[in-house]
PDB file of N, CA, C and O in Angstrom:
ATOM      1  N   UNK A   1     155.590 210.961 -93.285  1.00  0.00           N
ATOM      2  CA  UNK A   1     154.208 210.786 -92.881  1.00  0.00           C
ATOM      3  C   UNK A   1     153.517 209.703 -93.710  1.00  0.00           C
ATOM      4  O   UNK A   1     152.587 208.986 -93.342  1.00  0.00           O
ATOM      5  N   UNK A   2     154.134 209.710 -94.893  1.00  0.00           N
ATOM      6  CA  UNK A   2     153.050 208.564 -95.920  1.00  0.00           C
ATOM      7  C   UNK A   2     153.237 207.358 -95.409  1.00  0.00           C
ATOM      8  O   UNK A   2     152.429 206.437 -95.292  1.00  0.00           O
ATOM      9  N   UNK A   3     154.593 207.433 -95.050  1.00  0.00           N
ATOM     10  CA  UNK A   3     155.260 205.843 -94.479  1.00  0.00           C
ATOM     11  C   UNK A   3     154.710 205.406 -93.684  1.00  0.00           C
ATOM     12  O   UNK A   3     154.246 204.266 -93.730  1.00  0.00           O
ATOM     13  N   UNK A   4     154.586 206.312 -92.574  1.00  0.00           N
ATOM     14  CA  UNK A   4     153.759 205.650 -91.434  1.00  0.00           C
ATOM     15  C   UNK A   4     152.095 205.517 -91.657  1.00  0.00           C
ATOM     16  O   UNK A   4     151.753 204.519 -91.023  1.00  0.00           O
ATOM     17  N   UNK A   5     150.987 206.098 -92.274  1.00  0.00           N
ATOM     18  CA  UNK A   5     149.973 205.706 -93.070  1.00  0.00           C
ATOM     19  C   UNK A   5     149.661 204.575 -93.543  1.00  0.00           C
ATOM     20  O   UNK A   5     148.623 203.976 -93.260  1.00  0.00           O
ATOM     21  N   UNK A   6     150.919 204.008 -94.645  1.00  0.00           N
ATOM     22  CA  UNK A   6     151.354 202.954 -94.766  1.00  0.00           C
ATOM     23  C   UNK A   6     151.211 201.687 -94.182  1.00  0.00           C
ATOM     24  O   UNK A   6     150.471 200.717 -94.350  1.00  0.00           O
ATOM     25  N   UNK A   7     152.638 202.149 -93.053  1.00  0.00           N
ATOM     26  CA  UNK A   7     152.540 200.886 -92.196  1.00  0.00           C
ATOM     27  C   UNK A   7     151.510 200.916 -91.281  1.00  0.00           C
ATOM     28  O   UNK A   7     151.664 199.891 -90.616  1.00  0.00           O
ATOM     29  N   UNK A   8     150.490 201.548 -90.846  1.00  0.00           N
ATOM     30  CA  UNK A   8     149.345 201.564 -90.363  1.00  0.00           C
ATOM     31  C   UNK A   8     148.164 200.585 -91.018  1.00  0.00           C
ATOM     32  O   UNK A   8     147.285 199.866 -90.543  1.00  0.00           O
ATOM     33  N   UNK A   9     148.548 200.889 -92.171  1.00  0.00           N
ATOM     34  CA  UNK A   9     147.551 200.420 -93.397  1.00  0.00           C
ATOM     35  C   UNK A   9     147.760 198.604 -93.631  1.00  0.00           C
ATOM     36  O   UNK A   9     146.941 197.745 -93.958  1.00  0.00           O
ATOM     37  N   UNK A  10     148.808 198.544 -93.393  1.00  0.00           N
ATOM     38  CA  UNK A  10     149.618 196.884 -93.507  1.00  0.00           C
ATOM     39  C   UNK A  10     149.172 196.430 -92.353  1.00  0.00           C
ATOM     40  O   UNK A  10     148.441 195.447 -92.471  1.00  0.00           O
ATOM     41  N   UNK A  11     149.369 196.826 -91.209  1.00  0.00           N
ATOM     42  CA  UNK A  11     148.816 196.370 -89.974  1.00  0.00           C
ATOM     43  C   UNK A  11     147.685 195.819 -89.290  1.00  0.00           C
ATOM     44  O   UNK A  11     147.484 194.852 -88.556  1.00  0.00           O
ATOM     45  N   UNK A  12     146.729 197.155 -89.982  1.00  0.00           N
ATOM     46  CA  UNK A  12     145.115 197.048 -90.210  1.00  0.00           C
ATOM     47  C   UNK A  12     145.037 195.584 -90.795  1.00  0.00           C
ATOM     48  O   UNK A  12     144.848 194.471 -90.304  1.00  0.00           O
ATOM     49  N   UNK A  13     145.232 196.005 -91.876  1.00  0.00           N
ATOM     50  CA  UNK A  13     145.049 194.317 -93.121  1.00  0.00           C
ATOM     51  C   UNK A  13     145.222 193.383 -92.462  1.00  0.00           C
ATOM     52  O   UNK A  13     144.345 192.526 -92.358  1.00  0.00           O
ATOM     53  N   UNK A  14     146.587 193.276 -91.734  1.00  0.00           N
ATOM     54  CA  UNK A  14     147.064 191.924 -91.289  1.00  0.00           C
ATOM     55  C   UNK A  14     146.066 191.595 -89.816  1.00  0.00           C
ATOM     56  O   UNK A  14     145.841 190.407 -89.585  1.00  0.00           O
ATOM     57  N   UNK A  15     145.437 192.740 -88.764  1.00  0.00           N
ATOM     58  CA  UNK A  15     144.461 192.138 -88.108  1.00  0.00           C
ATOM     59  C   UNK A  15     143.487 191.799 -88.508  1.00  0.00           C
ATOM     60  O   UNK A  15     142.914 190.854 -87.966  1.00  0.00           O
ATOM     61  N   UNK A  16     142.864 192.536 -89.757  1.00  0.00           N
ATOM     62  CA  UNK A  16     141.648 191.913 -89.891  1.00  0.00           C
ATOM     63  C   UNK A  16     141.556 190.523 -90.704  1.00  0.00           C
ATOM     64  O   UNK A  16     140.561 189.803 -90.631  1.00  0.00           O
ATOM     65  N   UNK A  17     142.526 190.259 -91.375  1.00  0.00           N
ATOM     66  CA  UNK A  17     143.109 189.084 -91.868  1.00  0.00           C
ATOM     67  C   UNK A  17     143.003 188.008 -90.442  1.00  0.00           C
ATOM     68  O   UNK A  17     142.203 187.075 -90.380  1.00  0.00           O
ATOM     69  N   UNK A  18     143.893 188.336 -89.454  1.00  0.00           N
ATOM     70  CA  UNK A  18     143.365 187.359 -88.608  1.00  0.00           C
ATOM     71  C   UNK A  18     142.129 187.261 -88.153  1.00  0.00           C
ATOM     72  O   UNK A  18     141.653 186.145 -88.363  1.00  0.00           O
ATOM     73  N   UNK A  19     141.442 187.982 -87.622  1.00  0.00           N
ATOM     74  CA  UNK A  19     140.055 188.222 -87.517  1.00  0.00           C
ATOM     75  C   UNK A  19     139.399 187.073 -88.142  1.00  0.00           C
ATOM     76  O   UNK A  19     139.010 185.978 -87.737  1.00  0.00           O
ATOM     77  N   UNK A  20     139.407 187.826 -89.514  1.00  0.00           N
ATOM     78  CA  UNK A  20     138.849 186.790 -90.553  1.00  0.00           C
ATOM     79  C   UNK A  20     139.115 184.894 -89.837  1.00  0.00           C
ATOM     80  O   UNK A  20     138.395 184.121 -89.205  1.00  0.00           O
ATOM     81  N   UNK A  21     140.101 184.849 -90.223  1.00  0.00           N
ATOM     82  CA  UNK A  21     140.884 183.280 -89.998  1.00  0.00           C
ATOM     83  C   UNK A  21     140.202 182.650 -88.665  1.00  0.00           C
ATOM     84  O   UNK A  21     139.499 181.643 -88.580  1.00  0.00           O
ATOM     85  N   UNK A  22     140.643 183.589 -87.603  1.00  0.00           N
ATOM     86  CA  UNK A  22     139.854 183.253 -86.374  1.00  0.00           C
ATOM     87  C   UNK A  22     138.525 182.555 -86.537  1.00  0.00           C
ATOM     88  O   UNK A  22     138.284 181.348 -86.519  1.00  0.00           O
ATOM     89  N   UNK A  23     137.543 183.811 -86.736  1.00  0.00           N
ATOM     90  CA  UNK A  23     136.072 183.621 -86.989  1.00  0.00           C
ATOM     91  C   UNK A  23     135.995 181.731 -88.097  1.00  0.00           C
ATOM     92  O   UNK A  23     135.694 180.653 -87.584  1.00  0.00           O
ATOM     93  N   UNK A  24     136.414 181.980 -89.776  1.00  0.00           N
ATOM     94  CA  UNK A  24     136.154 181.355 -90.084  1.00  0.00           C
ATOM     95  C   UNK A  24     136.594 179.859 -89.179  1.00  0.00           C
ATOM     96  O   UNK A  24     135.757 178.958 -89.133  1.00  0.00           O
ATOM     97  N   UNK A  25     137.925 179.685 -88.496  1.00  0.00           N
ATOM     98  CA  UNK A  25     138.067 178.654 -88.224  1.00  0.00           C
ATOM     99  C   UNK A  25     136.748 178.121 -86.703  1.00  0.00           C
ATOM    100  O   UNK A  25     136.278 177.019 -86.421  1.00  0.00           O
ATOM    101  N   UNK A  26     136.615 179.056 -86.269  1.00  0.00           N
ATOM    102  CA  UNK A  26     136.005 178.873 -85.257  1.00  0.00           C
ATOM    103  C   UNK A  26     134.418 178.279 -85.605  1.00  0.00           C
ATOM    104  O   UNK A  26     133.695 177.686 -84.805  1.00  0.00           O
ATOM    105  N   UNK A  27     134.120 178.595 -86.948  1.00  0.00           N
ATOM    106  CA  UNK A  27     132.663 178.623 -87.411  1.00  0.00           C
ATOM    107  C   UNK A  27     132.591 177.376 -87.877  1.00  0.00           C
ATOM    108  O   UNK A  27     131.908 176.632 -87.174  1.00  0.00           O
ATOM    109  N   UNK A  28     133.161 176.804 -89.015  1.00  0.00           N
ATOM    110  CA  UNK A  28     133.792 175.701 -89.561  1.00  0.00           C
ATOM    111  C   UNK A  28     133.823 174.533 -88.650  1.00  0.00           C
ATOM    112  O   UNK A  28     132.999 173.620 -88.598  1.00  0.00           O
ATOM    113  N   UNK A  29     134.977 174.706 -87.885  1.00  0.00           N
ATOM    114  CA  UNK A  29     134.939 173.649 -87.080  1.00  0.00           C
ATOM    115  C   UNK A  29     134.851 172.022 -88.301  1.00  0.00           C
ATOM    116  O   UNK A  29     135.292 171.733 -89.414  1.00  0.00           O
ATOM    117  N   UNK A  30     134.010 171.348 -87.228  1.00  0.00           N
ATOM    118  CA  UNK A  30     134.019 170.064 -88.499  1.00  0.00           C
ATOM    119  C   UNK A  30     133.221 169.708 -89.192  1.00  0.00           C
ATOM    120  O   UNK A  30     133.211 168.702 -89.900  1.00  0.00           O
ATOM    121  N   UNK A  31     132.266 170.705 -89.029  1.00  0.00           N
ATOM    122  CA  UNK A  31     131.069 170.496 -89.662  1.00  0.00           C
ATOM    123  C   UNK A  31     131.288 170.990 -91.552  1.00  0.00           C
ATOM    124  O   UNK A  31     130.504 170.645 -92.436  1.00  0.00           O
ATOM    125  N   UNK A  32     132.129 171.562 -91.692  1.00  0.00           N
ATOM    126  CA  UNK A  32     132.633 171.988 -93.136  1.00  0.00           C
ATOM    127  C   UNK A  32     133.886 171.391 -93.782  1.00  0.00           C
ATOM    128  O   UNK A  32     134.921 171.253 -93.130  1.00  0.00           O
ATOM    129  N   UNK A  33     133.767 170.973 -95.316  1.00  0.00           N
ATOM    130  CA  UNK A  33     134.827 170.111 -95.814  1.00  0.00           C
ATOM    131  C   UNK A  33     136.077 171.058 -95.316  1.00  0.00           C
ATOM    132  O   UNK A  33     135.976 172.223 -94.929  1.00  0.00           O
ATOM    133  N   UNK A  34     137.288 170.271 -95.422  1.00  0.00           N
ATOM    134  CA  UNK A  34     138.557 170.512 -95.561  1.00  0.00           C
ATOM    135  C   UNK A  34     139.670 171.013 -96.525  1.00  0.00           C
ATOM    136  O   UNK A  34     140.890 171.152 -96.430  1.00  0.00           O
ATOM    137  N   UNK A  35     138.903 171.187 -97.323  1.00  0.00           N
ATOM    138  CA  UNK A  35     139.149 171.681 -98.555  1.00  0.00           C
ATOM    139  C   UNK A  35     138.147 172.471 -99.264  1.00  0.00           C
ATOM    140  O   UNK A  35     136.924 172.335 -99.207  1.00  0.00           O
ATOM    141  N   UNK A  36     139.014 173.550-100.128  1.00  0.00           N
ATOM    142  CA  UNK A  36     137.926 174.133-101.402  1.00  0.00           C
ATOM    143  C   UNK A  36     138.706 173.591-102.672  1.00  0.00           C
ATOM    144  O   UNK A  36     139.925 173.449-102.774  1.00  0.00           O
ATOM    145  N   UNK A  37     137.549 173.273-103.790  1.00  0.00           N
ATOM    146  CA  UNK A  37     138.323 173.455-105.038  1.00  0.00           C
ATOM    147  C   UNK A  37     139.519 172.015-105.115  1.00  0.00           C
ATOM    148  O   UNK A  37     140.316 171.953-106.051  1.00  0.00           O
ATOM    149  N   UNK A  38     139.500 171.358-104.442  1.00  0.00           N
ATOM    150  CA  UNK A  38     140.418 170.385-103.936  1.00  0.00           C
ATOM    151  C   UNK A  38     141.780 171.098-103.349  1.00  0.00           C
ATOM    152  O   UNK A  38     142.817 170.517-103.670  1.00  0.00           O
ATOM    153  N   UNK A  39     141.897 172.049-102.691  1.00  0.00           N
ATOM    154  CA  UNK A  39     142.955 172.918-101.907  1.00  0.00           C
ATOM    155  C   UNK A  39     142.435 172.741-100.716  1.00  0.00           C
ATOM    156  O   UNK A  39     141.266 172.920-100.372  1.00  0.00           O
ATOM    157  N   UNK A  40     143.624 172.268 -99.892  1.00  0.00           N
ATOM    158  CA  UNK A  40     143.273 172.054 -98.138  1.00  0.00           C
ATOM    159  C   UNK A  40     143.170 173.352 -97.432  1.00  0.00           C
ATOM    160  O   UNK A  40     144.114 174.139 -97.490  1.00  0.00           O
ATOM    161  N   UNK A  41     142.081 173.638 -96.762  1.00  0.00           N
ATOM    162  CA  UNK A  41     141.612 175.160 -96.015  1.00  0.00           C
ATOM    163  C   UNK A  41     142.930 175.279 -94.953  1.00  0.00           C
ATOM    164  O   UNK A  41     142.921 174.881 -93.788  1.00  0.00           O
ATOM    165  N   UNK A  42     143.442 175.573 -95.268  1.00  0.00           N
ATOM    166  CA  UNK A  42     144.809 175.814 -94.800  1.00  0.00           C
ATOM    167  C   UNK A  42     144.959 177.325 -94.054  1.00  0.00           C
ATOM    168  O   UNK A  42     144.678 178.221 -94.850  1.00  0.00           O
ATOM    169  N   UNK A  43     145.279 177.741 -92.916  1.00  0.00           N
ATOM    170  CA  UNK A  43     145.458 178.824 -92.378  1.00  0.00           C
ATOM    171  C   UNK A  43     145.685 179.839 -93.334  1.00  0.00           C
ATOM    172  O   UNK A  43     145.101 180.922 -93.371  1.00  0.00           O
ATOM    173  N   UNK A  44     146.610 179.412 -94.148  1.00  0.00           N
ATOM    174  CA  UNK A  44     147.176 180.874 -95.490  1.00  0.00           C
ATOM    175  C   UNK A  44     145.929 180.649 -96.253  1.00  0.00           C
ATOM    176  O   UNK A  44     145.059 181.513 -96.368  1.00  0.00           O
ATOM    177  N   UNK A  45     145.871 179.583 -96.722  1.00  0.00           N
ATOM    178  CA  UNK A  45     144.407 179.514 -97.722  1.00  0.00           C
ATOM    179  C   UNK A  45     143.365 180.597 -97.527  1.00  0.00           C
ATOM    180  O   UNK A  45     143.012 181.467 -98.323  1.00  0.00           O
ATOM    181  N   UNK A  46     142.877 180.310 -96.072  1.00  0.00           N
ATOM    182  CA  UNK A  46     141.853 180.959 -95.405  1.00  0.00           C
ATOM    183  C   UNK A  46     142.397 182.905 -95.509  1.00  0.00           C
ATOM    184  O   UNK A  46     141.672 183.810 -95.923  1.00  0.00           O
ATOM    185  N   UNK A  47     143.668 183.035 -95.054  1.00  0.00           N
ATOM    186  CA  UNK A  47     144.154 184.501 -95.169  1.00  0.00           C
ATOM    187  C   UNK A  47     144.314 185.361 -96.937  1.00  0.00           C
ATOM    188  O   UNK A  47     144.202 186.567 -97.159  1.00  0.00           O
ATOM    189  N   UNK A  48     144.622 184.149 -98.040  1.00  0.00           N
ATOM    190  CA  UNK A  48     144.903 184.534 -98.752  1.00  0.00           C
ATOM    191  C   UNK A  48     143.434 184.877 -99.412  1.00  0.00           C
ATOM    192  O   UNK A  48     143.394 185.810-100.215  1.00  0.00           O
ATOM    193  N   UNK A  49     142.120 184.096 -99.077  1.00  0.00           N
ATOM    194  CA  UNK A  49     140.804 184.372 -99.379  1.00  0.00           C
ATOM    195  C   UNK A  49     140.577 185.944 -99.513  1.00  0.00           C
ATOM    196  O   UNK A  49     140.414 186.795-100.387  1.00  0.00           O
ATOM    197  N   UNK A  50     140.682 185.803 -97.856  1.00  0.00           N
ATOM    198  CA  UNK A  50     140.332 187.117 -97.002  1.00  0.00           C
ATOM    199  C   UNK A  50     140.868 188.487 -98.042  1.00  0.00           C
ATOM    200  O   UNK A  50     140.226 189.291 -98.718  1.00  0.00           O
ATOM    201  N   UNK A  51     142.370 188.300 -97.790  1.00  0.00           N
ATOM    202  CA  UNK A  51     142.991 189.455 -97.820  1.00  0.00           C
ATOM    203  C   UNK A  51     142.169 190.043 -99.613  1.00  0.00           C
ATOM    204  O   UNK A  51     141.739 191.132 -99.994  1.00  0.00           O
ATOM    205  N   UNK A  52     142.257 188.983-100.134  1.00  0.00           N
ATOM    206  CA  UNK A  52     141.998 188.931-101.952  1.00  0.00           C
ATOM    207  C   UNK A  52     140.320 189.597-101.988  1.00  0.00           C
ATOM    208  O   UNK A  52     139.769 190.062-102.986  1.00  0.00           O
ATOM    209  N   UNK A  53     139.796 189.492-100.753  1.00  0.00           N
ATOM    210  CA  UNK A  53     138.298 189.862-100.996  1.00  0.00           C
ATOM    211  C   UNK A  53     138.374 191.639-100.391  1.00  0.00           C
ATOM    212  O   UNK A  53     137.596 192.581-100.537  1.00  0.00           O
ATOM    213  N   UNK A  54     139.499 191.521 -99.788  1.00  0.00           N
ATOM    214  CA  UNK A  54     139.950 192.984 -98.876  1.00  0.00           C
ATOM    215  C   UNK A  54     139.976 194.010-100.327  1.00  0.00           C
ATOM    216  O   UNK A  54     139.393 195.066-100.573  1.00  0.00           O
ATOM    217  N   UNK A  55     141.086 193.031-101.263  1.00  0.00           N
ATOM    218  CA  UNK A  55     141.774 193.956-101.846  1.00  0.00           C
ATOM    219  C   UNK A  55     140.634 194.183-102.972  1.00  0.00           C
ATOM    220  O   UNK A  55     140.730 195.064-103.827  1.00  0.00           O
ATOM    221  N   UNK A  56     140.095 193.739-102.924  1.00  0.00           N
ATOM    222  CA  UNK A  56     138.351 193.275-104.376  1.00  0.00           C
ATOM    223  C   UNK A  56     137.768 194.700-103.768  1.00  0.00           C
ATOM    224  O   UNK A  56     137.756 195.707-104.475  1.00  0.00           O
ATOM    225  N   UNK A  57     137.288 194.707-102.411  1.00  0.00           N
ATOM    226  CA  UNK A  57     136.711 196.043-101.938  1.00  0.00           C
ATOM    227  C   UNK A  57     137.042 197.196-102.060  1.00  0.00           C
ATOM    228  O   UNK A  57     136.360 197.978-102.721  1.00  0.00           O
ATOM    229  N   UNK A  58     138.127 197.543-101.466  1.00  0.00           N
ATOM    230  CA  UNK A  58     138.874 198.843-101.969  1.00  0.00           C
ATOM    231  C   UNK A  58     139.372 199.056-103.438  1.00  0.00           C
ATOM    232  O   UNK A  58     139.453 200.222-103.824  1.00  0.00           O
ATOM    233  N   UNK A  59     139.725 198.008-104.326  1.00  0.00           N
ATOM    234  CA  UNK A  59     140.294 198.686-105.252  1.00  0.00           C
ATOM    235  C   UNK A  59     139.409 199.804-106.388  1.00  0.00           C
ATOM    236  O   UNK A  59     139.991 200.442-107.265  1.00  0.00           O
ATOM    237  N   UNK A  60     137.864 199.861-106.131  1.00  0.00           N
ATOM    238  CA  UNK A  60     137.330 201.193-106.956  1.00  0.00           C
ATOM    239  C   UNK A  60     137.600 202.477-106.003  1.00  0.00           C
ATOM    240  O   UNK A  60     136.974 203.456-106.407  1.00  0.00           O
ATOM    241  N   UNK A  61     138.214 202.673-105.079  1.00  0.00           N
ATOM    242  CA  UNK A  61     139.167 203.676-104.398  1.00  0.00           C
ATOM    243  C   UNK A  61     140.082 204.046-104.533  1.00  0.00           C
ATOM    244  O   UNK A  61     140.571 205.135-104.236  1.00  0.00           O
ATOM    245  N   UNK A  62     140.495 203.138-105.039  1.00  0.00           N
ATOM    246  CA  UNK A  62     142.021 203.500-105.385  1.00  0.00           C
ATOM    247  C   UNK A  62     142.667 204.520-106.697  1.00  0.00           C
ATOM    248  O   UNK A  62     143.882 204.687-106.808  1.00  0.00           O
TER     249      UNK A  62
END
C-alpha cells in the first residue's frame, strides 16, 4: 500500500511540474529574458525551479 501512495505521490509532482512549465512558458513568451542568473530558462530549468519550490513547501510536514 505505501508503494502505491508513493507512486501516486511521484506522479502528482511530475503533473504539477508540468503544469507549472506549461503556464510559465506560456506567460513568458518573449516578453521575458531567456535566462536567469545567466542560466538559459530551459524546460528542466523551469521544472527544476518548480519542483525545488514544491519540495520548500512540504518539507515542515514532513
Amino acid at each position: 500500500m505505501k508503494n502505491r501512495e508513493s507512486e501516486k505521490t511521484l506522479v502528482t509532482l511530475a503533473n504539477a511540474t508540468k503544469l507549472v512549465r506549461t503556464v510559465v512558458q506560456g506567460v513568458i513568451g518573449n516578453d521575458v529574458a531567456d535566462s536567469i542568473a545567466g542560466a538559459a530558462l530551459t524546460s528542466d530549468v523551469i521544472d527544476q525551479l518548480a519542483q525545488a519550490n514544491f519540495q520548500a513547501a512540504v518539507q515542515p510536514y514532513l
